[in-house]
C-alpha positions in Angstrom: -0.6 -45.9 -2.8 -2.5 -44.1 -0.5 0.4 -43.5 2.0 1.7 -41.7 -1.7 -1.0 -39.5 -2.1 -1.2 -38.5 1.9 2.3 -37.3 1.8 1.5 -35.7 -1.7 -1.7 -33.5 -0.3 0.3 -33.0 2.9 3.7 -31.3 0.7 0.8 -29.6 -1.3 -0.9 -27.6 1.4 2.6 -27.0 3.0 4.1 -25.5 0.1 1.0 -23.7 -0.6 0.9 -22.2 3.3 4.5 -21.3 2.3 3.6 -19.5 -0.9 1.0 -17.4 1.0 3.0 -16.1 3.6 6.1 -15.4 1.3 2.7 -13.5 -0.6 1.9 -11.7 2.7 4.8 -10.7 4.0 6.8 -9.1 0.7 8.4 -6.1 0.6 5.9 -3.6 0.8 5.8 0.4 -1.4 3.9 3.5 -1.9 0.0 2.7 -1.8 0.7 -0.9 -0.1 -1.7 -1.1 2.7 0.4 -2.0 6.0 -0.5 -5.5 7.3 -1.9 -5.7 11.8 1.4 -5.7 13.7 1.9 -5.9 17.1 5.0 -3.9 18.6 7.2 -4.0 21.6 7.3 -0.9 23.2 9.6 0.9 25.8 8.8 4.5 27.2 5.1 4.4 26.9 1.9 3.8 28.4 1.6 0.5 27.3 3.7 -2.6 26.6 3.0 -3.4 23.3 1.0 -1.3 20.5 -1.1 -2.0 17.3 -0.1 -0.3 14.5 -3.8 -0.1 14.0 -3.9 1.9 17.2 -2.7 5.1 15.7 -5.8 4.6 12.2 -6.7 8.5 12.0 -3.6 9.8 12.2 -0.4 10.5 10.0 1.8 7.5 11.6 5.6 7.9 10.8 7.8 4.7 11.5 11.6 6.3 12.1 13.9 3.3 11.9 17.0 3.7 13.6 19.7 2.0 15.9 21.6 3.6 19.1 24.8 3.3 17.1 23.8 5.8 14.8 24.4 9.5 15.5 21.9 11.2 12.9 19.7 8.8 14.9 20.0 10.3 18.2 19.8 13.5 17.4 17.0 13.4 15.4 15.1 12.4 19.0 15.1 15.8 20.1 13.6 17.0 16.5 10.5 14.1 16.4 9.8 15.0 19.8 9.4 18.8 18.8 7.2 17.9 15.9 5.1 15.5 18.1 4.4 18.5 20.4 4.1 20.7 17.3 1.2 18.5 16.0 -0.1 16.8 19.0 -3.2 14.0 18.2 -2.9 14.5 14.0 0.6 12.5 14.2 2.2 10.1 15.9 6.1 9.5 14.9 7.5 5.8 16.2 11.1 5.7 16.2 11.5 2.0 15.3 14.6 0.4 17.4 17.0 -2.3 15.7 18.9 -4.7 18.4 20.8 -7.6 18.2 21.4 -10.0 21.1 24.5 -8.4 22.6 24.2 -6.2 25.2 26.1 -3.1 23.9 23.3 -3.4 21.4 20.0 -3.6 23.5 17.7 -0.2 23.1 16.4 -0.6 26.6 19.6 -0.8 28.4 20.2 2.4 26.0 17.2 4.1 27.2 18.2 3.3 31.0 21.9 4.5 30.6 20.6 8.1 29.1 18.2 7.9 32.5 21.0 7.3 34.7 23.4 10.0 32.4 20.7 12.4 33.8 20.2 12.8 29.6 16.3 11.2 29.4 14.9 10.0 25.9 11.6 11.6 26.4 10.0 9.5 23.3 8.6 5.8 22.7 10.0 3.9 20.9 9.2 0.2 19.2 11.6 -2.3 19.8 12.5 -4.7 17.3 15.4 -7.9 17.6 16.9 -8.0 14.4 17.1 -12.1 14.8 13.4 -12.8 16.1 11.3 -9.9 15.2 12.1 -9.8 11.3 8.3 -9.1 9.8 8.7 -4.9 10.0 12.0 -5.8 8.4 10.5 -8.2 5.2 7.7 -5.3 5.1 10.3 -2.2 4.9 13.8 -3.7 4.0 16.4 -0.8 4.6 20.1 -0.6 4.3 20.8 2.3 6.3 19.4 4.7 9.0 17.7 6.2 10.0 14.8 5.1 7.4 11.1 6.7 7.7 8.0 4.8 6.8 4.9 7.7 6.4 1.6 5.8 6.9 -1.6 7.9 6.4 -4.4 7.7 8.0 -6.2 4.8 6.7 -2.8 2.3 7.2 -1.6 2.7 3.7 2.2 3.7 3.2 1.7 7.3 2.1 5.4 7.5 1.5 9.5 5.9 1.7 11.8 8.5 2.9 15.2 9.6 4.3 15.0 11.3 7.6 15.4 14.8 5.6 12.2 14.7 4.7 10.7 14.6 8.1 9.9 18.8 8.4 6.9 20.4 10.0 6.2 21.3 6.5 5.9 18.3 4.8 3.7 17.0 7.8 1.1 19.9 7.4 1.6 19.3 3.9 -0.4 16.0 4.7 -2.5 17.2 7.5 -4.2 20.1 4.9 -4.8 18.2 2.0 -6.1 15.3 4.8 -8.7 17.7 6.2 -10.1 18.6 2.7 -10.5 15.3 1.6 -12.7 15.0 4.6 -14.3 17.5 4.0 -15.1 16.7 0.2 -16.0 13.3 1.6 -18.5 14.9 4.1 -19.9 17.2 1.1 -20.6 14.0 -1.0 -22.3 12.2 1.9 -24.9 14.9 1.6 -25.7 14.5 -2.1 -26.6 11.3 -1.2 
C-alpha cells in the first residue's frame, strides 16, 4: 500500500513538472513576454548572449537558414539598418542547422571568409535537433521569419521580412521615446 501511494505521488509531481513546462514553453504571440534564453553565437564579441542583454532596445530576431536566398541577401540590408540605428536596435539573424555538414552556419560563415565575401553580422545559432526552445516559442514554416521584441522583452510584433524598413523601426523608436517621456512627466506629479 504504501509502495502504491509512493509511485502515485511520484507520477503526480512528474506529470505535473510535465504540464508546467508544456505551460512554459507554448507557442508564444503579440504581447507574450519572451522567456531568459541563452544563445550560441558566431561573429561576435562573445560566445553566447542573453536575450535579456539587449532589455532597452528594439530586439529583432531574423530567422533564416543558409539555404535560403531572401536570407542572404537580406544580410547586407540588417546590417545597413544596424548602422542606421546604432545602440536603439539590435537585429539577430537567428541560424537553423541540422547535423550535416552542408547544413552548419559556421562552416557557412568560414567559406564566405575564405570566398573573400565576409558576413559582417552575428548571428545566433540554433541546431534544429537539440536547440528546439526558440523554435516551441516562435514556430515558423518558412524564412526568413522576424520576431520584433521591444524594449521591455515583450513580442512587440510577428512579421515577414518585408516589414523590416527603416521606417517601421523609427516607427517604434518615436512612439518609444514619448512614452518615456510621458512616463518621466508622471514621475513628477508624484
Amino acid at each position: 500500500m504504501k509502495l502504491t501511494i509512493t509511485i502515485l505521488t511520484v507520477l503526480y509531481f512528474v506529470g505535473e513538472q510535465s504540464a508546467i513546462a508544456q505551460q512554459k514553453f507554448k507557442p508564444l504571440s503579440v504581447h507574450d513576454t519572451v522567456p531568459e534564453l541563452e544563445l550560441k553565437m558566431i561573429n561576435y564579441k562573445a560566445p553566447t548572449v542573453k536575450l535579456s542583454d539587449f532589455r532597452g532596445k528594439l530586439l529583432i530576431l531574423d530567422f533564416w537558414s543558409k539555404w535560403c536566398s531572401v536570407c542572404i541577401a537580406q544580410f547586407a540590408k540588417v546590417k545597413k539598418l544596424q548602422d542606421e540605428f546604432g545602440d536603439g536596435i539590435f537585429i539577430l539573424p537567428v541560424g537553423y542547422q541540422t547535423d550535416m555538414k552542408w547544413d552548419n552556419i559556421e562552416h557557412f560563415y568560414e567559406q564566405r571568409i575564405s570566398m573573400g565575401n565576409p558576413i559582417e553580422i552575428p548571428s545566433a545559432v540554433q541546431d534544429m535537433k537539440t536547440d528546439t526552445l526558440l523554435r516551441r516559442l516562435f514556430p515558423f514554416s518558412a524564412v526568413p521569419y522576424l520576431i520584433w521584441i521591444d524594449h521591455s522583452g515583450t513580442v512587440l510584433g510577428i512579421t515577414s521580412h518585408h516589414a523590416l524598413t527603416s521606417e517601421m523601426i523609427q516607427i517604434y523608436l518615436d512612439d518609444h521615446r514619448r512614452l518615456e517621456k510621458l512616463r518621466g512627466a508622471f514621475d513628477k506629479i508624484k
